[in-house]
FIKOL-518610 format. One record per residue: x, y, z of N, C-alpha, C, CB in turn. Coordinates in pm, whole numbers, plus 50000, padded with zeros to 5 digits. Glycine has a CB too. Layout:
XYZXYZXYZXYZ/...
// end
This chain:
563786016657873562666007357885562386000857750561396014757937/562035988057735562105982457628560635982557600562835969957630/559915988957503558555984957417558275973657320558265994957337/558875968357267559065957457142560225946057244560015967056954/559725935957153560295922857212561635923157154559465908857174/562735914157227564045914357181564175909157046564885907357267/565575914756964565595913656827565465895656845567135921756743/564485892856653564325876756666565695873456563562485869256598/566195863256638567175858256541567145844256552568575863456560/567785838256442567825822556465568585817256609568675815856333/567925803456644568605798156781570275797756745567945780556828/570375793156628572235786456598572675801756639572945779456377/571935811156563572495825756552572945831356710571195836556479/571855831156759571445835556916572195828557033569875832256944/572485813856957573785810657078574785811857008573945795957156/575375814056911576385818256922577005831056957576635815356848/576185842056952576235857456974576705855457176574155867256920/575735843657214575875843757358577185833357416574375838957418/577115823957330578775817057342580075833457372579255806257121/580225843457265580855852257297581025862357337581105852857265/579465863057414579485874557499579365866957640578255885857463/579505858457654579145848957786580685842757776577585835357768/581925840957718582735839657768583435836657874582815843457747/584355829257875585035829258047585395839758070586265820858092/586035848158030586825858858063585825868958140587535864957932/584855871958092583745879758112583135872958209582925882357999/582625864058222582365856958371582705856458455582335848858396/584085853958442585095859158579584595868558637586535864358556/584425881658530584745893558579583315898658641585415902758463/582005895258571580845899458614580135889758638580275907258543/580425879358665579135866858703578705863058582577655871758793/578175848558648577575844558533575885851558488577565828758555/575265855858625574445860258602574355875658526573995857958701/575545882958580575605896158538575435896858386576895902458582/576115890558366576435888658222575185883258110577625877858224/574635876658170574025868258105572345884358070573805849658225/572445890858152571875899558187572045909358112572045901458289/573355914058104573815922657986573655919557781575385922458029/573775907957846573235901157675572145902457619573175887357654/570995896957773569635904557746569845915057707568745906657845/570345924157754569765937257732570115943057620570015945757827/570805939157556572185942057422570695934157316574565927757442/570265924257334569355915657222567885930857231568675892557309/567785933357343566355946057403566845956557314566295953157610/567835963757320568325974357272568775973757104569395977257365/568865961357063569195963156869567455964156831570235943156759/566435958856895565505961156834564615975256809564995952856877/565175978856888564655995256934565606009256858564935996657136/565126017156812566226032456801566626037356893565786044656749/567706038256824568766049856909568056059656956569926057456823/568596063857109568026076557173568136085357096568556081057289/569356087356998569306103356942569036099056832570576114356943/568746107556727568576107956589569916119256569566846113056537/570676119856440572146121756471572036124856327573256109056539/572576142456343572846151556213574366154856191572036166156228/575276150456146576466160356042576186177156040576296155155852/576516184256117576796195856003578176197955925576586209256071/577976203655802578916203755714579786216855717578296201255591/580756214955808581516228455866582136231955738582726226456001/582466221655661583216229855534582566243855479583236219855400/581076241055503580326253455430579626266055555578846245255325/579486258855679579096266855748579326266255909577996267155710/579426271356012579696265956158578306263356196580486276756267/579026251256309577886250156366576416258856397578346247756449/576956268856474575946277356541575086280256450576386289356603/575726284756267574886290356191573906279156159575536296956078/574416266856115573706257056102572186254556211574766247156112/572806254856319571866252256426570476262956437572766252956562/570916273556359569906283756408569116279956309570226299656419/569616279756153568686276356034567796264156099569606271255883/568536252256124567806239556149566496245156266569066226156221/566826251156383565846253656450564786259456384566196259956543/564906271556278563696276756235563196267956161563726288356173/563976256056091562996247855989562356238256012563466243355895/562886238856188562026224756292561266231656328562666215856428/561056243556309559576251156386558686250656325559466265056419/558796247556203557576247856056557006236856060558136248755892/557496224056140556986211456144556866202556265557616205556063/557466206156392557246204056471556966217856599558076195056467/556196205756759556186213156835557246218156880555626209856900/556886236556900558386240456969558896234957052558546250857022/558266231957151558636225957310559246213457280557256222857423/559566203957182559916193457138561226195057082559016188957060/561466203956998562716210256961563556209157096562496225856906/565066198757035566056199357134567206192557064565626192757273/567806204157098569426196757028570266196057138570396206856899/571216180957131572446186157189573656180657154572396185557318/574886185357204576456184657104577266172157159577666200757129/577456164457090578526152057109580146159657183578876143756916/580306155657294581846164457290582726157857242582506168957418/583066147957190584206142557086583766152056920583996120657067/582896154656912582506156556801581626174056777581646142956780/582446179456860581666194756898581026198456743583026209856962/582066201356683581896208256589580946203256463583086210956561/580756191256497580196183156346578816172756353581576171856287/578736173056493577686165956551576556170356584577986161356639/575276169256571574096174956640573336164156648573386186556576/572716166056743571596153556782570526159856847572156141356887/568886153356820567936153156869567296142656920567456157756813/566456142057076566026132457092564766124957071566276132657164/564976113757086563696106756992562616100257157564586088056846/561666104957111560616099757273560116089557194559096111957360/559466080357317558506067657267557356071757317558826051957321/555906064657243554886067457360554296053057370553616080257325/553746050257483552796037257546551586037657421551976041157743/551176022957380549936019757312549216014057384549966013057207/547766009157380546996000057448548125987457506545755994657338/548315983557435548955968957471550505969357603549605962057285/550935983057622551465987857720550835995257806552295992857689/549435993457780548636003857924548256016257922549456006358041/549296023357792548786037757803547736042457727549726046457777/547526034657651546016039257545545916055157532544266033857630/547176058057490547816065457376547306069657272548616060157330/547526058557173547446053357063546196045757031548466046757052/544766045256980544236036256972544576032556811542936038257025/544276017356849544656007756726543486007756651545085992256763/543846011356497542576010456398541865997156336542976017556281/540855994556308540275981756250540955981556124538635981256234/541095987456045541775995255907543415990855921541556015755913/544295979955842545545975955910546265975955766545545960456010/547495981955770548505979555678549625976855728548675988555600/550225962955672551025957655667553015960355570550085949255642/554055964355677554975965155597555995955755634555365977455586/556955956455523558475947855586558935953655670559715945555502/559995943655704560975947855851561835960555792562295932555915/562105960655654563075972855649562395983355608564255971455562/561245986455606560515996155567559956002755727559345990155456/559665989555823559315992155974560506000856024559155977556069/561285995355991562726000756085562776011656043564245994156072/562896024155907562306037955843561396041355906561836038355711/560536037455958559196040855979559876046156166557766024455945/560826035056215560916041056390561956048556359561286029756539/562476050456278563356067156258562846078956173564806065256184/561586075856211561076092156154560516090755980562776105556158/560486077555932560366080255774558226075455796561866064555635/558086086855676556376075355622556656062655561555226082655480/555666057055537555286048455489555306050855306554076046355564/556396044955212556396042955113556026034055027557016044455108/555046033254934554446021854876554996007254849554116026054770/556466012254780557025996754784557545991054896558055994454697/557335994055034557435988255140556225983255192558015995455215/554985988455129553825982155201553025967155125552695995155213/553185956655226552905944355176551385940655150553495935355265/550625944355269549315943255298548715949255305548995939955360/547485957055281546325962555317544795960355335546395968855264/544545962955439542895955655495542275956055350541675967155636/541165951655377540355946155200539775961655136538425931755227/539065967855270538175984155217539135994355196537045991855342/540255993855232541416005755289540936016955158543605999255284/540656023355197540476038355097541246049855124539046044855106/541766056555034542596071155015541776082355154542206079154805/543056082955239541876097155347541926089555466539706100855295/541966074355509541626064455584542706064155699541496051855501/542016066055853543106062955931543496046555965542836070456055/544926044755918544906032955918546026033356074545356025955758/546316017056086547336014456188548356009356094546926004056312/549476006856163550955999056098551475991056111551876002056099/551725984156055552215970456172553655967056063550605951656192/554735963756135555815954256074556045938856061556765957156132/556335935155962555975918255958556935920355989555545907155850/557655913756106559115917156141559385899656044559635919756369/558685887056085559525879156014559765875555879559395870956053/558725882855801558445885555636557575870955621560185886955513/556365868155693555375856755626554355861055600555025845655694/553995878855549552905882955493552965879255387552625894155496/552415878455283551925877655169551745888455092550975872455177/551965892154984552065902554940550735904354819553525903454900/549785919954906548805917054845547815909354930549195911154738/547985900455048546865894755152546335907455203547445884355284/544395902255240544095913855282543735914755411543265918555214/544445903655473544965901855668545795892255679543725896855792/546565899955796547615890155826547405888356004549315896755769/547655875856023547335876556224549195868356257545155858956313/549995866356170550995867556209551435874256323551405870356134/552915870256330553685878856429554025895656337555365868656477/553325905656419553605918156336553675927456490552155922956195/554285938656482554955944656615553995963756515557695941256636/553245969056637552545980256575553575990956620550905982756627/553326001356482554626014056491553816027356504555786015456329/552326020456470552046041556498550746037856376554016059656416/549916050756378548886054456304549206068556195547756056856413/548626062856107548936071656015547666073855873550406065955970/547386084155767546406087255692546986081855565546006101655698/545876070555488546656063955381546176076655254546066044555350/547686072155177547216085655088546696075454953548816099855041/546426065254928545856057354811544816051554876546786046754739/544136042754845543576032354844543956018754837543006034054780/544296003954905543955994254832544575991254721542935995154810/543425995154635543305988154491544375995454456541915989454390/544286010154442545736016954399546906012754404546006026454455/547366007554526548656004454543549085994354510549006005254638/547935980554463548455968654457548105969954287547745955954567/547305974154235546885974954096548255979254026545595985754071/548515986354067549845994053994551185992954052549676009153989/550965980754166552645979554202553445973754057552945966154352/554745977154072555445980954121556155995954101555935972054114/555006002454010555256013853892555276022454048553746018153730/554286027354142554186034154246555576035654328553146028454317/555866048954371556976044454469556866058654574558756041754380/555896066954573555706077554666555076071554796554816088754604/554466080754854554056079855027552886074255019553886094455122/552426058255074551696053855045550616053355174552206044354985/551316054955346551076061455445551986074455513550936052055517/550566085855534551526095655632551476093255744551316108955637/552506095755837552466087755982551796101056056554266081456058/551016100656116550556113956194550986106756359548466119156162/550936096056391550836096156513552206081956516549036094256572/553236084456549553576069556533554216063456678554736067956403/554776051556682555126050956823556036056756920555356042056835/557226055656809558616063456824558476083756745560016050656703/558716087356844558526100956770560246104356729557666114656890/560466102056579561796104556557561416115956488562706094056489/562706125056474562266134556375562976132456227562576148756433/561916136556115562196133655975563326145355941560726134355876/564706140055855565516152755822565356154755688567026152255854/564556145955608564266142955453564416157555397562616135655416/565026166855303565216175755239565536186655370564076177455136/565966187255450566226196655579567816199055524566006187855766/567606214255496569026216955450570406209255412569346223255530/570316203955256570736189555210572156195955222570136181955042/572306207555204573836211155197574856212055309573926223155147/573916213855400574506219055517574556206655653573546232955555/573776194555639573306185055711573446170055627571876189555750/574286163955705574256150555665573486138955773575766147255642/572916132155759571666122555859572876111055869569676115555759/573596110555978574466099756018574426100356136575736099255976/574406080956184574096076156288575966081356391573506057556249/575616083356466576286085656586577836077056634575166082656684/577886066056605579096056456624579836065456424578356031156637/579436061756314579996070556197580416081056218579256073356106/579776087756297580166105756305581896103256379578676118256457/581796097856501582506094456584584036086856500581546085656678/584226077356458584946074456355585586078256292584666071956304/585256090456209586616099256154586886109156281586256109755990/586306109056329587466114756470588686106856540586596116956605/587846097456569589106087556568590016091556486588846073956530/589726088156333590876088556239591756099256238590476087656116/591206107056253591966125556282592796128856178593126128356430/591836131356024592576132355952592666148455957592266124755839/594596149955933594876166355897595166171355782595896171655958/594896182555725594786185655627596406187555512593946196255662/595756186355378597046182855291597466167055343598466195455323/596796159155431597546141955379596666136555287597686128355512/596906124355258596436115055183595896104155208597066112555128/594466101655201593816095355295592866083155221593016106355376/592846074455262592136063855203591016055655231592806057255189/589906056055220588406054455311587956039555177586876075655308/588926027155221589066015755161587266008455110590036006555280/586276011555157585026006255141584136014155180584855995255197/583686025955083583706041755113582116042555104584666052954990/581146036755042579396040254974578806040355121578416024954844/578236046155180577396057755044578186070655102575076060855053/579266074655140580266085155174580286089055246580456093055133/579596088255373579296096055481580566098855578578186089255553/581196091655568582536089855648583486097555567583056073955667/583436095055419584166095655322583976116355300583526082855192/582836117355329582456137355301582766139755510579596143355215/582586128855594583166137555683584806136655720582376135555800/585196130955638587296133955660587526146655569588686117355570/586806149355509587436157755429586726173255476587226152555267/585476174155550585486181755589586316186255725584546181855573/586636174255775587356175355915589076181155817587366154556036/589426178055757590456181855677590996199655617590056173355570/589356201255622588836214555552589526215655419589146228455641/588966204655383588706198955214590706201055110586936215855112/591126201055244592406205755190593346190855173593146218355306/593776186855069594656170955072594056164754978594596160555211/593636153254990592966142854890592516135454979593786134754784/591606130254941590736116055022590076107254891589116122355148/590616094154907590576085554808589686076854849591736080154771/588116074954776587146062754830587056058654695585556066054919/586746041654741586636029854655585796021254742588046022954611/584906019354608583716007354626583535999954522582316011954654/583245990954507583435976954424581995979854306583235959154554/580725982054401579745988554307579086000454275579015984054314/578975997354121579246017854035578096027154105578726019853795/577306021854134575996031954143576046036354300574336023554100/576446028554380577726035454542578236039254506578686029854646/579126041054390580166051654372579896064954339580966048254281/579176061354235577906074454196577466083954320576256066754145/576976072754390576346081954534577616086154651575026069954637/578356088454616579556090354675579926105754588580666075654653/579656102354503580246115454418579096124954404580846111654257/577796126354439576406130154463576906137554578575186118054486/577316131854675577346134154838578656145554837577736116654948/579406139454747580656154554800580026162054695582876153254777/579236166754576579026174654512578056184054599578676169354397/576766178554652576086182854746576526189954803575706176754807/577736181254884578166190455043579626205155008579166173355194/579706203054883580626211554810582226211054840580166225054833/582356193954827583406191254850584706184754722583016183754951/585526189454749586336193254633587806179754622586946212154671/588026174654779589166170054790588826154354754589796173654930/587726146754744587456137954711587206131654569586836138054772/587856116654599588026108554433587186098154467589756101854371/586956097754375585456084954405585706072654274583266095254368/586446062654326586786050354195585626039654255588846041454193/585206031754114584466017054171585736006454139582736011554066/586226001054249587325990154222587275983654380589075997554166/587895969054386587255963354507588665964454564586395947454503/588455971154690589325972154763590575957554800588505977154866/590145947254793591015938854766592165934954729590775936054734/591785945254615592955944854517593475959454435592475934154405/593465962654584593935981654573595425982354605593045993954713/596255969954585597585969954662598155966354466597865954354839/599235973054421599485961854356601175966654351598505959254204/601535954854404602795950454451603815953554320602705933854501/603645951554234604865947754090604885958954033604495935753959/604105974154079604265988953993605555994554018603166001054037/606216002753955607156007753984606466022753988608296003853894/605966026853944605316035953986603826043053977605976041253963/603416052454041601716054054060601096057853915601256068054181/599866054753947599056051153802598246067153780597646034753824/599056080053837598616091953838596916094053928598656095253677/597176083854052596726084754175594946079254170597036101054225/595086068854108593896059254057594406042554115593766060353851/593556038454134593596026754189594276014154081592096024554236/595196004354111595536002154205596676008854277595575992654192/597316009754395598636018154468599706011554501598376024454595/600486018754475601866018354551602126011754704602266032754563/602476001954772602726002354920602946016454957603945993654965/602866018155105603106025655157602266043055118604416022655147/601446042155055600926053054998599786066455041600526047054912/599306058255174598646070555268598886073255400597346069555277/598386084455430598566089755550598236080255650597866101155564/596826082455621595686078455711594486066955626594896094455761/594476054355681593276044555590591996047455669593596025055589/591446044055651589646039755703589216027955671588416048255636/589036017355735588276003155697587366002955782589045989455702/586296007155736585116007155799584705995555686584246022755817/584585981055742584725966055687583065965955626585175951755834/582965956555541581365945955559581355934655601580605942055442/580245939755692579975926155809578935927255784580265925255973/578535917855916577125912555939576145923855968577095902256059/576385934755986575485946056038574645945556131574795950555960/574925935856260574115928956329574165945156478574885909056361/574875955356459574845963156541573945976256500576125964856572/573085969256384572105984656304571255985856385571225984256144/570575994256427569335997156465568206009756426569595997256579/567086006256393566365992156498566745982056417564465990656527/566265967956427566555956156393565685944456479568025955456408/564335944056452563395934956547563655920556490561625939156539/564385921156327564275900456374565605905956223561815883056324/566055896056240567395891056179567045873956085568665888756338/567065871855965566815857755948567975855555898565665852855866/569165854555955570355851855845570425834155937572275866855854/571545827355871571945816255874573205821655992572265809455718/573505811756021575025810056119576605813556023575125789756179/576075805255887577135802855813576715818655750577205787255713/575885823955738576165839455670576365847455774574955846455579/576115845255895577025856056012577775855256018577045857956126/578535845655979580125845356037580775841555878580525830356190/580395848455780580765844455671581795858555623579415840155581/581885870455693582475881155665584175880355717581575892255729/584615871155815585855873255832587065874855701586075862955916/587035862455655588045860055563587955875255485587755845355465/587335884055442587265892255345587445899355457586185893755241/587135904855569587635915255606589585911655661586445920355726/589585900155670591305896455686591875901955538591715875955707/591435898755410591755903855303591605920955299590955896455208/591295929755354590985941255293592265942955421589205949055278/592235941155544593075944355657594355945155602593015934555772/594675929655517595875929555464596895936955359595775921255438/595195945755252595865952755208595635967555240595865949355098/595325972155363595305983855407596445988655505594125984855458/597215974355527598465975055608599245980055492599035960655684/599495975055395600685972855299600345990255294600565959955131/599575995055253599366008955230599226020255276598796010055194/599746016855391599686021655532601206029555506599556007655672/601576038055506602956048955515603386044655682602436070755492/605016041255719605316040455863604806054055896606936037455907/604806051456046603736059956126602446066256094604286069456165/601986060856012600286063255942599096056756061600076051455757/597816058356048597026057956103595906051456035596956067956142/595806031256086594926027356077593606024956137595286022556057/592196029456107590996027956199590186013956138589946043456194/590166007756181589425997256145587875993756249590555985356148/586585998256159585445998256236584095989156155585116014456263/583145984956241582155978956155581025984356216582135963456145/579925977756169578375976556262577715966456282577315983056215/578725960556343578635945856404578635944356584580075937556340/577665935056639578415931856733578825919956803578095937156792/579795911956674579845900556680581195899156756579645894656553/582125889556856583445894356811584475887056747584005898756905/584155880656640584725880056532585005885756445584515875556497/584275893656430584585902156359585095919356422583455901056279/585215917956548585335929756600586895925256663583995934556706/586865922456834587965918956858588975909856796587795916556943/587835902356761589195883356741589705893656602588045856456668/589175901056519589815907856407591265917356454588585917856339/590785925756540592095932056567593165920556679591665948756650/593045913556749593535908756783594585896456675592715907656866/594205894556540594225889456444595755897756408592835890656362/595055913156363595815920656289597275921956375595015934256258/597085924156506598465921956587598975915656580598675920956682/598585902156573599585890156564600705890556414598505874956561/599465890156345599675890356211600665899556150598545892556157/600365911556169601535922356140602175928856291600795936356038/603265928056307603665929956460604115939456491604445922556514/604415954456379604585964556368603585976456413604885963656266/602585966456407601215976256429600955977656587599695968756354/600575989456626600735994856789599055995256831601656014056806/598995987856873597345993956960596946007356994597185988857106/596126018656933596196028957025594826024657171595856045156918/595096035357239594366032057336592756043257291595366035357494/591766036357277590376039557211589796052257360589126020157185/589586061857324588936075557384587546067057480588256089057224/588066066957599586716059257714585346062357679586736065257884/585616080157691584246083257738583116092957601584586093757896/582376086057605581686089457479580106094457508581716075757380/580366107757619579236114557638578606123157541579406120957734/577496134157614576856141957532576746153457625575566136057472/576196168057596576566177257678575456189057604578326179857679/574616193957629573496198457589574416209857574572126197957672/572926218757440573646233157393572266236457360574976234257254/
// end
């Protein structure tokens, strides 16, 4: 059921997304109406969170089960028991956990739930979107606050989803979409007097719309907070242990600490990102998770091929053709498949501005590709330019390369 209005994006944007999901091909097959129907619902569903909220455990250090039992006692300290519920991805038994996220009705859906406070603080869209996966309210995300707002104060929340608050106004009657009620821990004057020095919890959410659960410091060693299509991904890749593996556009590592635990930290896994302080947090993330098989370079994947070596640079970037097992191009795109995501302001020419560079990274993840190696090429997009017309691209283009056939069914199975 959809609560919030479909994600806002520009018209150029919005027909073109429907130019290629409205296709002939697809018409044929489901009507024009069917279809047109499904698009709705695809625009309903980016604005909203994911049903699950979606944990990593880090088998390198512990199994599941043990994991699961700790996590349960440390969800008992903060939530209702009866709310507590996990269940196991079966592509992903071993490494996956998920909990589900409920919505509740506000006045403005009938259920008067929620009553809305006179008392209103105002945040951005990317601070809103934290806020429907379980995060508070952090000061440098909050734009607005009513004129009296005092420390102790139940306020309401609202997201400027299109960013025409003002920063520092002390009302906004804009377009703003409400996320929940929560106790401001400043005042006002506090937060705007001393922006930008502030950067702690500027609202606690006690009541919010989406009940996600927070994993913020929840056993950092043992639990990684990754969305559900990522987890899924290095399975695909199926890396085995002792190869040599290459995770071409690697920050902030999540993919990059789960091959190597799927590996059981045994081989090498080589990530590269173009900027140092992603790289940093790449090397944070396997230190954390106590992972040993990972190299963490800042160099732009681009130009990770270099053709004229005669030999390796003692296994630092740039490489040899032919030099891994297994790649990972998990690309940058448009990220138009994140969620939540209630309004989008990009241009036409910056949505569709990611091909050429992901044709460049494709090109040199082939060259480096070992015969019979294993390329995954994934985004968080759901454009298809960048999705199909890309692999359909890469076939033409290199004709050596075999389609595998992608795993159908991508259920869930309670535990």
């Amino acid at each position: 059921m959809s609560i919030f209005p479909k994600i806002s994006l520009r018209l150029e944007v919005e027909s073109y997304l429907k130019a290629g999901f409205m296709n002939e091909e697809v018409v044929s097959v489901l009507g024009k109406e069917a279809a047109e129907r499904k698009f709705e619902t695809l625009l309903h569903k980016l604005s909203h969170p994911p049903s699950f909220t979606t944990v990593r455990v880090n088998t390198h250090l512990a199994s599941v089960q043990h994991v699961k039992s700790l996590l349960f006692d440390e969800l008992q300290k903060k939530e209702n028991p009866k709310a507590v519920h996990f269940v196991f991805h079966t592509l992903c038994t071993e490494t996956c956990l998920q909990r589900n996220v409920r919505w509740r009705k506000t006045d403005a859906w009938r259920g008067n739930n929620i009553k809305q406070q006179p008392c209103e603080v105002i945040v951005g869209a990317q601070c809103g979107n934290a806020v429907l996966r379980g995060a508070h309210v952090y000061v440098p995300g909050i734009v607005s606050a009513s004129k009296f707002m005092k420390g102790g104060d139940v306020v309401s929340v609202y997201s400027d989803i299109k960013g025409k608050c003002k920063k520092g106004a002390k009302e906004f009657d804009g377009t703003k979409i409400f996320l929940g009620n929560g106790i401001s821990e400043l005042s006002r004057k506090e937060i705007f007097s001393r922006f930008p020095e502030l950067k702690g919890i500027g609202v606690r959410m006690t009541d919010p719309v989406y009940l996600s659960p927070s994993f913020d410091n929840v056993l950092p060693s043992y639990l990684f907070l990754q969305n559900l299509p990522s987890a899924v991904v290095s399975h695909v890749l199926d890396p085995q242990p002792g190869e040599k593996i290459l995770d071409l556009c690697a920050a902030p590592g999540g993919k990059t600490t789960h091959i190597a635990a799927l590996m059981r930290d045994q081989g090498e896994v080589i990530a590269l990102d173009k900027i140092s302080n992603k790289v940093e947090k790449i090397k944070q993330n396997a230190l954390l998770l106590g992972l040993n098989s990972i190299r963490a370079f800042c160099f732009d994947g681009t130009k990770a091929l270099k053709l004229d070596m005669v030999k390796d640079t003692d296994g630092e970037p740039p490489f040899l053709p032919e030099s891994f097992d297994r790649i990972l191009l998990d690309a940058p795109c448009s990220g138009l498949g994140q969620r939540p995501n209630m309004a989008c302001t990009w241009t036409l020419k910056e949505v569709t501005s990611y091909q050429p560079l992901q044709r460049k990274l494709f090109t040199v993840a082939v060259e480096l590709l070992k015969p019979g190696g294993v390329l995954v090429y994934s985004t968080c997009t759901v454009t298809l330019a960048e999705n199909e017309e890309q692999v359909a691209w890469a076939l033409k283009t290199f004709p050596h390369l075999q389609l595998q056939r992608q795993v159908r069914a991508i259920a869930v199975v309670s535990g």
